[in-house]
C-alpha positions as CSV (number, residue, x, y, z in Angstrom):
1,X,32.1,-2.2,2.3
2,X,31.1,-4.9,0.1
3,X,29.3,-4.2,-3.2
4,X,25.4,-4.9,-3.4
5,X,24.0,-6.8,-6.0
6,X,21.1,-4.4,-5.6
7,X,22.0,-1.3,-3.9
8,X,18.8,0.4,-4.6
9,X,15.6,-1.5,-2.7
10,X,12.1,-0.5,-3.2
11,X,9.3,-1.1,-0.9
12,X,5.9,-1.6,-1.2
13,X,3.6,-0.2,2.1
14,X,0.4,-1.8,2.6
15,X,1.1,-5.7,4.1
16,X,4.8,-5.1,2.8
17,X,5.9,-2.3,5.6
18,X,2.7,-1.8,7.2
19,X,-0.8,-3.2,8.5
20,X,-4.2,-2.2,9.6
21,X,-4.1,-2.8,13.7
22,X,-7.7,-3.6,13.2
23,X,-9.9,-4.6,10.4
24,X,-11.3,-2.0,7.9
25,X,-14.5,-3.4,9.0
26,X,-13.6,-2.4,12.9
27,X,-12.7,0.6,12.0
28,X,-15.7,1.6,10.0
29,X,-17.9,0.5,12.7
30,X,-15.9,2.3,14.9
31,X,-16.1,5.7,13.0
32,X,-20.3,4.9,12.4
33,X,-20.4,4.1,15.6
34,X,-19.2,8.0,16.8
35,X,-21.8,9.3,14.8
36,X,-24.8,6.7,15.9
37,X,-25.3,4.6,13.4
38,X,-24.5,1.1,15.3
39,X,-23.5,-1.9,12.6
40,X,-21.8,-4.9,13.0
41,X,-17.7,-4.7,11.8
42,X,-18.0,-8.1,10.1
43,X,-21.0,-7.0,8.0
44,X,-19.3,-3.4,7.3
45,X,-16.0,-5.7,6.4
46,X,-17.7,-7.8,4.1
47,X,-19.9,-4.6,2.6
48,X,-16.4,-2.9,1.8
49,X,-14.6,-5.7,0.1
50,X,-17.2,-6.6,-1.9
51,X,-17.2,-2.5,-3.0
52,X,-13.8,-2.5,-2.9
53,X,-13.8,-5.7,-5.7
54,X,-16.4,-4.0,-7.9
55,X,-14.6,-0.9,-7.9
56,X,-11.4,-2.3,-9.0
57,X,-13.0,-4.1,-12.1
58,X,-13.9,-0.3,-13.2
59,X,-10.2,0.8,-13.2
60,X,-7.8,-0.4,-15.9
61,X,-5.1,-1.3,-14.9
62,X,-2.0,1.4,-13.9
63,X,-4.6,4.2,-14.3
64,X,-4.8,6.8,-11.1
65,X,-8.4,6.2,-9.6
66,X,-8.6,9.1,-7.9
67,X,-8.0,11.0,-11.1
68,X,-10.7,9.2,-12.9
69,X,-13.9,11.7,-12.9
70,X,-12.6,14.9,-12.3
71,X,-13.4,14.5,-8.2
72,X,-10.2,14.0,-6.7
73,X,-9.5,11.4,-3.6
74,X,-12.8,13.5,-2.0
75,X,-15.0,12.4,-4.8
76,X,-13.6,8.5,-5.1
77,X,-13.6,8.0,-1.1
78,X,-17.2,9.2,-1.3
79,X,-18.2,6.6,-3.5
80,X,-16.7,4.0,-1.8
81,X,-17.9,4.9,1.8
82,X,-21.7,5.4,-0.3
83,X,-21.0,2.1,-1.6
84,X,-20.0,0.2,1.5
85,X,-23.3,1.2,3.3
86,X,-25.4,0.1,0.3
87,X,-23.8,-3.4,0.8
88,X,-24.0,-3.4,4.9
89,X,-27.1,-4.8,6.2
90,X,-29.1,-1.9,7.9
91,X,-27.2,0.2,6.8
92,X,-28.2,4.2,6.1
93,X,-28.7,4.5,2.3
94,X,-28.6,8.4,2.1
95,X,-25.8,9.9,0.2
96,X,-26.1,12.7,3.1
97,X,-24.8,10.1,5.6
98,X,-22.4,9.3,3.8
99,X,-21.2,12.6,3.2
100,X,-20.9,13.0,7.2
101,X,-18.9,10.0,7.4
102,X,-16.6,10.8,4.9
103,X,-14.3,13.1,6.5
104,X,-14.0,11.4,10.3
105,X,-13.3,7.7,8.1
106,X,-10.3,9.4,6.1
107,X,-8.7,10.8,9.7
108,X,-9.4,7.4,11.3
109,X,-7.2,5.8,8.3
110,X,-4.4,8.9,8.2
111,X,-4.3,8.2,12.5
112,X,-1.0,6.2,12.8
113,X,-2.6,5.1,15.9
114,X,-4.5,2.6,12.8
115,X,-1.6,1.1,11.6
116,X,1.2,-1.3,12.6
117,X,4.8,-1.9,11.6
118,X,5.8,-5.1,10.8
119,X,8.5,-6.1,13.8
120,X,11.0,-7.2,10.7
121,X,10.5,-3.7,8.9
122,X,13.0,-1.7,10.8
123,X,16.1,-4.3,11.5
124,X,15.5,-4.7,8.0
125,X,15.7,-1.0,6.8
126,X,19.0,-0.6,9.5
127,X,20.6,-3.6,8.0
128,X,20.4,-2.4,3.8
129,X,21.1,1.0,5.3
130,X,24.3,-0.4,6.9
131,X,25.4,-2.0,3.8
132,X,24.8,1.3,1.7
133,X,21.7,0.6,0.2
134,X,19.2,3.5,-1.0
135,X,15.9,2.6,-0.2
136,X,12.5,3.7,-1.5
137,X,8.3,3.1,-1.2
138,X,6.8,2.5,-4.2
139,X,2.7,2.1,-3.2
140,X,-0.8,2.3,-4.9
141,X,-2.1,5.1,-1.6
142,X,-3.5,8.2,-1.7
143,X,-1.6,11.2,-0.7
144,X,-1.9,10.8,3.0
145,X,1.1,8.3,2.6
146,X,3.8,10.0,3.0
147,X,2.6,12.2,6.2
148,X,1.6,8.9,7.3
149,X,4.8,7.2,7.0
150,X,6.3,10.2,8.8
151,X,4.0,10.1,11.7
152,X,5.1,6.0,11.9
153,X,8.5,7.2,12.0
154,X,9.3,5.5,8.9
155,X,10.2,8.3,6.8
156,X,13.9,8.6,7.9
157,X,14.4,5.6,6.5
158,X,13.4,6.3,2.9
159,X,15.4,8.2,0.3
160,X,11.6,8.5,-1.5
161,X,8.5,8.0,-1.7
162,X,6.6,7.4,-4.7
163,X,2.6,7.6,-4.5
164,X,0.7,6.7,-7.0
165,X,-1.7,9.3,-7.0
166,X,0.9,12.1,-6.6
167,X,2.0,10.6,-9.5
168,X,-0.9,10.6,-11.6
169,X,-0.6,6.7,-12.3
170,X,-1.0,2.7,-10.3
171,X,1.2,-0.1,-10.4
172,X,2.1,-2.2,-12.6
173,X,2.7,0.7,-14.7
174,X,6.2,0.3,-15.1
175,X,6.8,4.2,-15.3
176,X,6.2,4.5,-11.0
177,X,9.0,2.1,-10.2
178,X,11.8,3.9,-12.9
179,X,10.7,7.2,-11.5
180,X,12.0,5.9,-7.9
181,X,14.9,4.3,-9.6
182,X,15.9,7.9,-11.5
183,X,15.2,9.7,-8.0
184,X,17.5,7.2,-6.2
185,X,20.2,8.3,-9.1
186,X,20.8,4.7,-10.2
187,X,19.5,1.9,-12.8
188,X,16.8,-0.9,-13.2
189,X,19.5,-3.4,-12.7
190,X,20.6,-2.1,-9.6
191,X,17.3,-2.2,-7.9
192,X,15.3,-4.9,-6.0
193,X,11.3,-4.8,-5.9
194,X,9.9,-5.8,-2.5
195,X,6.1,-6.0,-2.2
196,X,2.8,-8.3,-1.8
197,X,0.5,-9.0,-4.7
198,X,2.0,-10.2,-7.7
199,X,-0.2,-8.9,-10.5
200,X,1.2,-5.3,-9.5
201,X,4.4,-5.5,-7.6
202,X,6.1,-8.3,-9.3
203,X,4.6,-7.4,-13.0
204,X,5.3,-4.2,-12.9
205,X,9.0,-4.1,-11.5
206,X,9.2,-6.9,-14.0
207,X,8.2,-4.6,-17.0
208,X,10.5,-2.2,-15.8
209,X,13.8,-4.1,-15.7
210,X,13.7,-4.6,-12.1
211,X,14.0,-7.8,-10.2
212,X,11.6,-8.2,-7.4
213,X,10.7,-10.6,-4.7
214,X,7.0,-11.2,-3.3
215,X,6.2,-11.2,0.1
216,X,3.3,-13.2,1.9
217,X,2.6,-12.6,5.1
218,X,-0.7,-13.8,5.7
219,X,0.3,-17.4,3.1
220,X,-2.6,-16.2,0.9
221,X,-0.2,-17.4,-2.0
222,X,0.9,-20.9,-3.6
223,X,3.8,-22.4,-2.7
224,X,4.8,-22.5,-6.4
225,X,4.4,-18.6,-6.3
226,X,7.9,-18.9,-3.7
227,X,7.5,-15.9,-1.6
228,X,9.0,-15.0,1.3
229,X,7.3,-15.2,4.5
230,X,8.3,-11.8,5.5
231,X,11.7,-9.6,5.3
232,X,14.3,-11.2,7.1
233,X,16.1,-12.4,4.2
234,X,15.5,-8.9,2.3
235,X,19.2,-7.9,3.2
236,X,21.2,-11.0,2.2
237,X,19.2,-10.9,-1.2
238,X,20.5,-7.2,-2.0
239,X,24.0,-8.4,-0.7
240,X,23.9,-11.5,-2.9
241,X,21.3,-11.9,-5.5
242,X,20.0,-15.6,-5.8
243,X,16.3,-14.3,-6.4
């Protein structure tokens, strides 16, 4: 068997391995809907990014959000659903409602029935698994992810899975991606970065010695930004390098 350039590969999940089958906004209104509140997805999809945004700017960087106030995931999910409703148009306002909601919206999003796997992933994880490679998911989630990769029928495929709130930090932090490199028992220069958004996948396996590729599958990015388009070519760059 021929040598890989970069016999360890790490993955990102979320528009790397896996997509919502359905908007965020669908599925909210879907959830809402269940409980009798009756609201447009687009409007819930627009209310959610826009909290989604501001709640982003309140994190630094590489720090665990869920960690941030003592709450846990319970606390920070509660004060994004609360926050999506107070940017929805007729929308309830209580904090009550939201409470309610909470719980039925985290199932909807651990429910594998929610998400898609990219046709490319799995020809993709066969082939580096063919040529020897040990693969890993490095991802900014919660801790559903790695029951939810199982119930995909992903997990078989991975050697680990590194979640950034099991591990008490977010990408970039350079630390998440060496602790899947130490659990895969190799080096930084052995390993290849796969993942979607630049400003965490590719700076942070950048800052911790590890070469990485970007990929865009929904050509959000520049072309001077050169990402792939999706996987396909995932295998011949751990054969061969040529990043």
């Amino acid at each position: 068997m021929a040598r890989l350039r970069y016999p360890l590969v790490l993955f990102d999940a979320g528009d790397t391995l896996v997509a919502p089958r359905e908007s965020f906004g669908a599925v909210y209104a879907r959830v809402l809907g269940a409980l009798g509140v009756t609201l447009l997805a687009s409007d819930l999809e627009r209310g959610l990014r826009l909290c989604w945004a501001e709640m982003n700017r309140a994190i630094e960087p590489g720090v665990d959000r869920y960690a941030m106030d003592g709450g846990g995931e319970n606390a920070y999910w509660l004060r994004f659903v609360a926050g999506t409703l107070a940017r929805t148009p007729g929308a309830p306002r209580d904090e009550a409602f939201a409470a309610s909601a909470l719980a039925p919206l985290r199932e909807a999003f651990r429910d594998p029935a929610s998400w898609r796997i990219f046709d490319d992933v799995v020809p993709v994880l066969s082939a580096l698994r063919e040529a020897g490679a040990r693969l890993a998911i490095v991802s900014n989630w919660d801790s559903g992810l790695p029951a939810l990769v199982d119930r995909l029928g992903l997990a078989s495929w991975f050697d680990t899975i590194v979640v950034s709130h099991l591990e008490g930090m977010e990408k970039p932090r350079p630390e998440l991606f060496l602790r899947a490199v130490a659990r895969l028992g190799g080096s930084p220069g052995e390993a290849l970065h796969v993942g979607d958004v630049p400003e965490l996948d590719g700076a942070g396996a950048t800052a911790a010695g590890i070469a990485s590729v970007i990929v865009d599958r929904r050509s959000r990015l520049s072309v001077e930004q050169a990402a792939l388009a999706d996987l396909s070519t995932v295998p011949g760059i751990a054969r061969d390098g040529g990043i």
